[in-house]
N, C-alpha and C positions, 0 to 999 in steps of 0.2 A: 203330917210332918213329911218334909221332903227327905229320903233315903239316899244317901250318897255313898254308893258301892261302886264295884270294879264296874261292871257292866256302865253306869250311869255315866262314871268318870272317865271312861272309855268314848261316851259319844258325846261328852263336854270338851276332850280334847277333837273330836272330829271338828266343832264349831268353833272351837280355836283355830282349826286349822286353814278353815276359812279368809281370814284377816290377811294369813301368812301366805297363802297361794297366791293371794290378790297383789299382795306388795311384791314378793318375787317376781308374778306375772310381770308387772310394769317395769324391774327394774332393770336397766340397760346392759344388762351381761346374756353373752352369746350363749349359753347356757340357761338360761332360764326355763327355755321350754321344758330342757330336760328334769331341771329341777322341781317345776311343776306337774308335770308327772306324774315324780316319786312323789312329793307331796298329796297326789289325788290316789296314787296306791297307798299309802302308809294311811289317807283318810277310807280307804275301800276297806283293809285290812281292820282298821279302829269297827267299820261296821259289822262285818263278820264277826268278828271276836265278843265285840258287847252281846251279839245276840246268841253267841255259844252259848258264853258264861253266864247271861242270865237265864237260860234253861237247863242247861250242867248244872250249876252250882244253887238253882234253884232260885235267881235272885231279883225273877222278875219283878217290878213295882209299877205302879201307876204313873210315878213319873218318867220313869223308864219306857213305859209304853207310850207316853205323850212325847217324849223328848227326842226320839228316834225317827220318828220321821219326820218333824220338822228339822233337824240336823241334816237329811238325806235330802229334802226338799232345799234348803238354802244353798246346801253345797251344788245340788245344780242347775239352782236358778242362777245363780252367782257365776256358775263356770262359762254356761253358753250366754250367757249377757256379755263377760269378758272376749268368749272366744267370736261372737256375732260384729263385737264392736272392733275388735282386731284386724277381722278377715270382711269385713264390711259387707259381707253377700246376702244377696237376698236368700241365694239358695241354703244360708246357712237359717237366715232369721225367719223365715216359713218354717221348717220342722223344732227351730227352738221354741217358737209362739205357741206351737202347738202343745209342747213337751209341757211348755209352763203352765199356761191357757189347761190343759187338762188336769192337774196336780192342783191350779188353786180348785178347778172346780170337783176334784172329788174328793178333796178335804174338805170344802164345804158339805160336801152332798154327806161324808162319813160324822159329821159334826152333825147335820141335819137328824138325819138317821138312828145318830145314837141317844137323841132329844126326843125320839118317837119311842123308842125300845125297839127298835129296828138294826142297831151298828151290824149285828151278823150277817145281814142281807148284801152286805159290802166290803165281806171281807177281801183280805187282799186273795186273788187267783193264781192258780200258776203262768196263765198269760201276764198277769203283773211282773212275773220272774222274768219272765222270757223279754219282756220289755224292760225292765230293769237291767238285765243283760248287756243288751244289744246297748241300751245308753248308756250303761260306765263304755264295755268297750267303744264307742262313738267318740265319746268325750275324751280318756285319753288318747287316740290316735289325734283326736282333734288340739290336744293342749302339746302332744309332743312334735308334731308337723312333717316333720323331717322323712324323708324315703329311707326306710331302714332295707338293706341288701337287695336295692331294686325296688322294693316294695312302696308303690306310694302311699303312704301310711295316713297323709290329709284325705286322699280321696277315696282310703277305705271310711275312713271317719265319715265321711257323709255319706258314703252309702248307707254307714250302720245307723245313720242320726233319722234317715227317710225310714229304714226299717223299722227303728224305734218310734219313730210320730206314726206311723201306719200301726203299730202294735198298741200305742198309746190313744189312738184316738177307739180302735177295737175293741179294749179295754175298755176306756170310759162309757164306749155304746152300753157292754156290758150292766157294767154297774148302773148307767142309765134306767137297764130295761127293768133288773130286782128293781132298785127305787119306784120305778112306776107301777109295777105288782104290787109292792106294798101302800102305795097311794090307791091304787084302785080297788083295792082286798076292800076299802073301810065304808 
């Protein structure tokens, strides 16, 4: 039976929030970037919180463990397909391909894995943090564009988005190398 607690209804509204980025995104007001944003912070915030409270309040669940990071996954496959298709650059759509291109493949490899009695050989690292990082901060500098006091805030964005595919593809080598331990142990 599926459990519907704060923590759950915390990353149901993050994939709510999905829809409503996308539609802002498009819509014809000089403010939108901004508005998208806040919208991708108030979705940042939704993911911290769920995973306070379901280790605070004790309320972790299975579906809670499943629904969490595809919530995390959609929101930023969704963002850099918008912001790729926006800003039309290749230099954007190489380290987005990449970002994506590794997340379907280590969800597959963690789905694989956990079909062996293996998932723990894959868990997430603190290099998944550090590149998790660097891609929220990528992403909103990249959804809000605008040179904030000088600062060109689009082209720290791509710096941080190269940082994150180089962290992201490190990462995956990672998790590659356990999965092939565990293939070659047998």
């Amino acid at each position: 039976m599926i459990e519907f607690n704060l923590p759950t209804n915390l990353t149901l509204l993050r994939i709510a929030l999905i829809p409503l980025l996308i539609v802002v995104f498009y819509l014809p007001w000089e403010y939108s970037n901004i508005a998208c944003t806040l919208i991708f912070i108030l979705a940042g915030i939704t993911d911290w919180l769920d995973g306070y409270f379901a280790r605070k309040m004790q309320m972790e669940t299975p579906f809670g463990a499943f629904l969490d990071p595809v919530a995390d996954k959609l929101m930023v496959a969704m963002i850099l397909v918008l912001i790729v298709q926006q800003q039309g650059s290749p230099y954007l759509a190489i380290p987005a391909a990449v970002i994506i291109g590794r997340e379907i493949t280590i969800a597959s490899l963690r789905e694989w894995m956990a079909e062996i009695g293996q998932r723990a050989q894959v868990k997430v690292s603190s290099l998944g943090k550090w590149k998790t990082t660097a891609q929220m901060l990528a992403i909103g500098m990249l959804l809000y564009r605008e040179d904030l006091l000088g600062i060109p805030i689009n082209y720290c964005g791509y710096g941080l988005l190269y940082i994150a595919a180089i962290l992201t593809l490190w990462s995956m080598v990672n998790y590659l190398r356990a999965a092939l331990a565990v293939l070659t142990a047998k």
